[in-house]
N, C-alpha and C positions, 0 to 999 in steps of 0.2 A: 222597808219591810216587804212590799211588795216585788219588790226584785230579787230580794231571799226566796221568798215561797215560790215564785218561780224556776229558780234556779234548784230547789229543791226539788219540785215535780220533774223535771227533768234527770236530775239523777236517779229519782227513784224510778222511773219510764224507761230508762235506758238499763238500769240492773235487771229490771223485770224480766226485759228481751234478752241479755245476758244469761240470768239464771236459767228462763223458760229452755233456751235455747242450749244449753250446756249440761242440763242432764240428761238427755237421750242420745245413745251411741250410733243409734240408728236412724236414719231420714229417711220416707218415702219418696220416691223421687217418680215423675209422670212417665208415663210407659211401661207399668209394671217392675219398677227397678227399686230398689232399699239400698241405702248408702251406708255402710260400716265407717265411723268418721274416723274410731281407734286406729284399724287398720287399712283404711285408704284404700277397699275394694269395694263393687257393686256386684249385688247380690240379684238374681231373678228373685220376684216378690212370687211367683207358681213356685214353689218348690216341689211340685209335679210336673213341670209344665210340659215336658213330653208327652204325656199323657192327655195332656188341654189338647195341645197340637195336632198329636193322632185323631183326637175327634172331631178337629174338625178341617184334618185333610187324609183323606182316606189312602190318599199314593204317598205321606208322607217319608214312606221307611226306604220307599224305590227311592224316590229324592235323594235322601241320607245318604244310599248307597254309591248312587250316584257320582253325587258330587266329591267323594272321597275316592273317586277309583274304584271302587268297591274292594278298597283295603286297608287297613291299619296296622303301623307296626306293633312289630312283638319279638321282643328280645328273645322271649323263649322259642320263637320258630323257626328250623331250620332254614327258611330262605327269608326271614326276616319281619314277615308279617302276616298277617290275618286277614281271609276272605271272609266278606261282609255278605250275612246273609240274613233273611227274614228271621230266624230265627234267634239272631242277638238281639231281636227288639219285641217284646211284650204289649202292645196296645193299651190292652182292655186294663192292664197295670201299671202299666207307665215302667216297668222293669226293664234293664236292659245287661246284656254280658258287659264289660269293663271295654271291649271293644266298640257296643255299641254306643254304650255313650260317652266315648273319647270322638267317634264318626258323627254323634245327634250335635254335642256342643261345636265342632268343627261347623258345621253345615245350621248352625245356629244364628238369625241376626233378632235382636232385640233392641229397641228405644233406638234403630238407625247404626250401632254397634253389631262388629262381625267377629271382635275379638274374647268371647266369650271360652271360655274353660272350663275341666273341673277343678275342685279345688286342691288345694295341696300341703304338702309337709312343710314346715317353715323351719324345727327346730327336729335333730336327730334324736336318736334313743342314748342318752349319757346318763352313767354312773347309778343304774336303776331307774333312772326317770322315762316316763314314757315320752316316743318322740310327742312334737305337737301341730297340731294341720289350722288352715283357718278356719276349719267348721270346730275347731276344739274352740277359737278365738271366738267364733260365731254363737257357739253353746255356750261360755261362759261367761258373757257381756252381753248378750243380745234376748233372747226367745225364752232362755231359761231363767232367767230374770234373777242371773249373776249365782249360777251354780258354783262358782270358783274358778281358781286357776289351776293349771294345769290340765291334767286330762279330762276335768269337768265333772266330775260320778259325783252325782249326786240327782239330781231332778232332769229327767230327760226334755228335750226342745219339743219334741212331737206330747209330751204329755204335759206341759203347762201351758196356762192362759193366762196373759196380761197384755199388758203394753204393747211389747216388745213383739210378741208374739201373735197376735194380732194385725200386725203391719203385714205379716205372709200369709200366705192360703197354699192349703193343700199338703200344711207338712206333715210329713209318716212317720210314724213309732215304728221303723222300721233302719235297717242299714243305707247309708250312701254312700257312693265309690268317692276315693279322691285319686286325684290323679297321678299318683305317684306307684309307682312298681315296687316291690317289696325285692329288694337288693340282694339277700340271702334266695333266693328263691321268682327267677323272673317270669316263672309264670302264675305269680302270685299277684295281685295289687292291693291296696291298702282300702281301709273301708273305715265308716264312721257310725256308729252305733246313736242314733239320736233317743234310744229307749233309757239308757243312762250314761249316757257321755264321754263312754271307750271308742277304743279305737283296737282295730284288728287286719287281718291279713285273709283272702280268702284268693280259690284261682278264680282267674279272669274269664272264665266259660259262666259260672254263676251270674244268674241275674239279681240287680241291684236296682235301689233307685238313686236320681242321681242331678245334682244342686250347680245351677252353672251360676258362673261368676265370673267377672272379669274385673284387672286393676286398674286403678283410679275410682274418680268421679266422674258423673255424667251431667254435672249442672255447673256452668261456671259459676254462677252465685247462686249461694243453695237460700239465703233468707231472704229474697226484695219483698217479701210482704215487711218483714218485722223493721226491715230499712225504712219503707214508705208509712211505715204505721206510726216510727220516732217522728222522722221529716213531718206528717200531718200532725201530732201531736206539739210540735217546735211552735208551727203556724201558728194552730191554736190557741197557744197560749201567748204568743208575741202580740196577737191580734186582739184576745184579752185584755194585755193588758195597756192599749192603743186606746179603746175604748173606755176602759172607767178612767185613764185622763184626760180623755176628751170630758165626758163627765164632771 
């Protein structure tokens, strides 16, 4: 009998960790970083965080410019790219032209990570369907606390509170760039409406705000607490039951 009911606490200890751990899409990870487990990218937890930044480095935009050359390509420009100048980047807003912060996330390092981006179209525009970016992925599993699929309209990310949403700071009921150029039209880039979950096209002179990301993981083991929690619980209970036959 007593080696049933042990054998029991332990499956139900081990489900626990299982369930706990398998319904949230999302992991905080240390360094200001959220882990998307669906789709296997990491998110900045600032979803301003340009704006963190500028306040507290005041030469941060020279920087930016800086280290880009002080240029960015652009398809739609006669000799191929765009000079980078104070004025693609908004401080006091955290806004930036499409160029500035294709140059902020370039010149971006986070958690020890330099390959940071903005984010992107994953699936095209087919047969009526709107194309789909990871922030549609991000809006419709993550913040908005499972708007749907597809292009997500329904409850905006920047306008619900939960769980999900809570894991980030700073997010805007406003537009953010992704990084993809709008094909028909190259001096256009694609944008992500997080007020209700669309996605649109605007030119790349417009200032936006704007969500970096990069692919993978940043933890090789994302659970050793709930490993070490089983493991102490195993002890416990073998040491249990050591005891009452000694007894």
């Amino acid at each position: 009998m007593r080696h049933k009911k042990i054998r029991l606490a332990l499956v139900l200890l081990a489900s626990s960790i299982v369930t706990s751990t398998a319904q949230a899409s999302l992991e905080a990870r240390t360094g200001g970083m959220v882990y998307d487990k669906i789709n296997k990218i990491t998110w900045a937890a600032d979803a301003n965080l340009f704006k963190t930044q500028a306040a507290a480095d005041s030469n941060l935009v020279n920087e930016i410019i800086v280290n880009n050359n002080g240029v960015i390509n652009d398809a739609s420009a006669v000799n191929g790219s765009h000079t980078l100048t104070a004025a693609d980047f908004n401080t006091s807003t955290g806004k930036m032209t499409w160029f500035g912060a294709q140059a902020w996330v370039n010149n971006l390092t986070l958690g020890g990570f330099t390959d940071w981006r903005l984010p992107i179209i994953t699936e095209g525009a087919s047969g009526g369907n709107p194309p789909v970016s990871e922030m549609v992925a991000l809006f419709a599993n993550g913040p908005s606390g499972g708007a749907g699929a597809g292009n997500g309209a329904g409850a905006g990310t920047g306008m619900t509170n939960n769980g999900s949403y809570n894991i980030f700071t700073n997010v805007q009921s406003s537009e953010y760039w992704l990084g993809s150029e709008y094909a028909s039209s190259p001096g256009e880039a694609w944008l992500f409406l997080t007020t209700n979950g669309t996605m649109s096209y605007i030119g790349k002179l417009n200032q936006n705000f704007a969500w970096a990301v990069r692919s993978g993981d940043v933890a090789a083991v994302p659970l050793p607490g709930a490993v070490w929690l089983f493991g102490s619980a195993l002890v416990g209970l073998i040491g249990l039951k050591r005891r009452k036959n000694i007894v």
